[in-house]
N, C-alpha and C positions, 0 to 999 in steps of 0.2 A: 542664427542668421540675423545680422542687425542691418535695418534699411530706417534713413528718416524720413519722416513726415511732416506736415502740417496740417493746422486744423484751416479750416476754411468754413465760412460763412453757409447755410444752406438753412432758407427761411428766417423762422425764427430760434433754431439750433445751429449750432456746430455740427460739423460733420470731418471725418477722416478720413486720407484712401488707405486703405489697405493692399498692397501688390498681390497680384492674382496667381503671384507661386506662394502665397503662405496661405493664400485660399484652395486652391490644388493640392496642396500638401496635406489640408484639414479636410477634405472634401466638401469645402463648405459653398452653398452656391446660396444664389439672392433668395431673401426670405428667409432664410436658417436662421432658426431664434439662437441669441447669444445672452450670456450672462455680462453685466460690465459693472465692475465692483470699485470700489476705493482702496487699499491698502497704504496705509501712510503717505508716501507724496506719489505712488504709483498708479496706475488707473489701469486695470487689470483686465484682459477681455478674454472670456473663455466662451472657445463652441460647448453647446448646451443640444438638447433635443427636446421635443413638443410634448407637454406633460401629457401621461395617460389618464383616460378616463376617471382610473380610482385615484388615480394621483389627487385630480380636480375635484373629484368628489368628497377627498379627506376632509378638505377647505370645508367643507360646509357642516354648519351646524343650525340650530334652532333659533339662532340670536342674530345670522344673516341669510335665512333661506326664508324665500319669497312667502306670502299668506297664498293663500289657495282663491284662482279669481274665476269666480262664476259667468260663463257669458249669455244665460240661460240654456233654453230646449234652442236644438237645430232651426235653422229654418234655413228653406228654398234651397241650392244645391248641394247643401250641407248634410244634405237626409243622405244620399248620393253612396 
C-alpha cells in the first residue's frame, strides 16, 4: 500500500505522519519503540519491541558498569 507524506517541522526535529491503517495493520500504538535505519537513499522504519532484561544486561561489561557507591550505615527511616 503506498500513501505519501511529508516531513514537517516539530521542535527542534522533523517529524512524519504515518496513517493509522498502517499503524492498525502493525498493531502499533503510541510509544511502541521502532527501529529507523539508513539503507542507501531509503530511510527504513521497522516495528521493533522493548529489549528484555538479558537482552539489556548483555550490554554490560566491566569497562561501562558503574563503581559500587557507598551511601554509608542507614539512618532515621531507613532502619524501617
Amino acid at each position: 500500500m503506498l500513501m505519501r507524506s511529508k516531513l514537517n517541522k516539530w521542535g527542534n526535529s522533523w517529524a512524519i505522519r504515518v496513517p493509522g491503517t498502517f499503524l492498525k495493520e502493525l498493531s502499533i500504538n503510541p510509544d511502541h519503540p521502532l527501529e529507523i535505519n539508513l539503507d542507501g537513499q531509503q530511510i527504513v522504519i521497522r516495528k521493533t519491541s522493548e529489549p528484555t532484561l538479558d537482552e539489556l544486561l548483555e550490554g554490560v561489561t566491566v569497562t561501562n558498569r558503574h563503581n559500587l557507591v557507598d551511601f554509608d550505615k542507614p539512618v532515621g527511616r531507613e532502619l524501617c
